[in-house]
N, C-alpha and C positions, 0 to 999 in steps of 0.2 A: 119615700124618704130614706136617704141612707144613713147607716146608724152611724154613731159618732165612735171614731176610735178609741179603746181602751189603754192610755198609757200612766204607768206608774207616777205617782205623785214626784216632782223635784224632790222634796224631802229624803223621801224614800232611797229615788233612785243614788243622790249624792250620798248620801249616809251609808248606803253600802259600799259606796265606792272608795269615800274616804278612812274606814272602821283599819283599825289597823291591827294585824294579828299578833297575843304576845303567847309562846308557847313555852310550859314548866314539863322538861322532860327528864330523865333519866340515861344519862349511856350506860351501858354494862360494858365493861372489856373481860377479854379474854382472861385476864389473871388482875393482880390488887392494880389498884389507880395508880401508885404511885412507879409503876414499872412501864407506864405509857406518856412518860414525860413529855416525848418529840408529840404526841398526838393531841397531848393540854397543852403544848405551844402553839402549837397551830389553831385548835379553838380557841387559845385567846387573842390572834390573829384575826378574827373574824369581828368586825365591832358589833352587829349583832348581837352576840352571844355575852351573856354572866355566866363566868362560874361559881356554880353552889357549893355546896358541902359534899363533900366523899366518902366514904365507908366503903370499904372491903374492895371489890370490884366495879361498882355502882358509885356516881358520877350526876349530881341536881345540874342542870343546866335553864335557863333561861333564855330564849330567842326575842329579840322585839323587833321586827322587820318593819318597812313600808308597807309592804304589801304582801298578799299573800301567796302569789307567786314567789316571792324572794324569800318567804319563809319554808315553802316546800324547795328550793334550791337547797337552803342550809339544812333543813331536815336531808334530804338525796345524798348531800357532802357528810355532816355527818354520819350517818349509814355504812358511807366509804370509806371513813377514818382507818392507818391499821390499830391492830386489835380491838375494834369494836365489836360486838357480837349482836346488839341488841338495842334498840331504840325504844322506848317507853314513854308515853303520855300521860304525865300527871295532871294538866289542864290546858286547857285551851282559850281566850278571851278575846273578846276581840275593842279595843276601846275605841273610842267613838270621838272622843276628844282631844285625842294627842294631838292631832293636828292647830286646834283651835291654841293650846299652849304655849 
């Protein structure tokens, strides 16, 4: 008798499919936030992204992408901002529901 193939529940499988990633990070720049204007116009060019709160060098950002390819696109982009030095993850989430809203 041959055994019956083992494939992931529908549940399962759409549920990861659909989870959408929202990521709370940190930019550092090279010197204070407020001396990388052209670099917070562009991030707020991206509709992706919120801007958070600032202090000193250090820059809260918020990504809420489709998918999670498109959230590592904008993570790669920011990385390459000028005067970024530094990328930092304060969370990671992934919601499950966005979609259904």
């Amino acid at each position: 008798m041959l055994a019956k193939p083992q494939f992931p529940t529908m549940p399962l499988l759409f549920g990861e499919a659909s989870a959408v990633p929202i990521s709370g990070l940190i930019v550092t720049f090279q010197s204070s936030v407020a001396e990388h204007s052209n670099t917070i116009a562009v991030l707020r060019k991206i509709p992706e992204i919120d801007i958070g709160e600032s202090a000193g060098s250090k820059l809260a950002i918020v990504i809420d992408s489709e998918t999670k390819r498109r959230d590592q696109e904008i993570w790669d982009t920011v990385q390459q901002l000028p005067g970024v030095i530094d990328l930092a993850v304060a969370m990671v989430a992934f919601d499950e529901d966005h979609q259904a809203n």
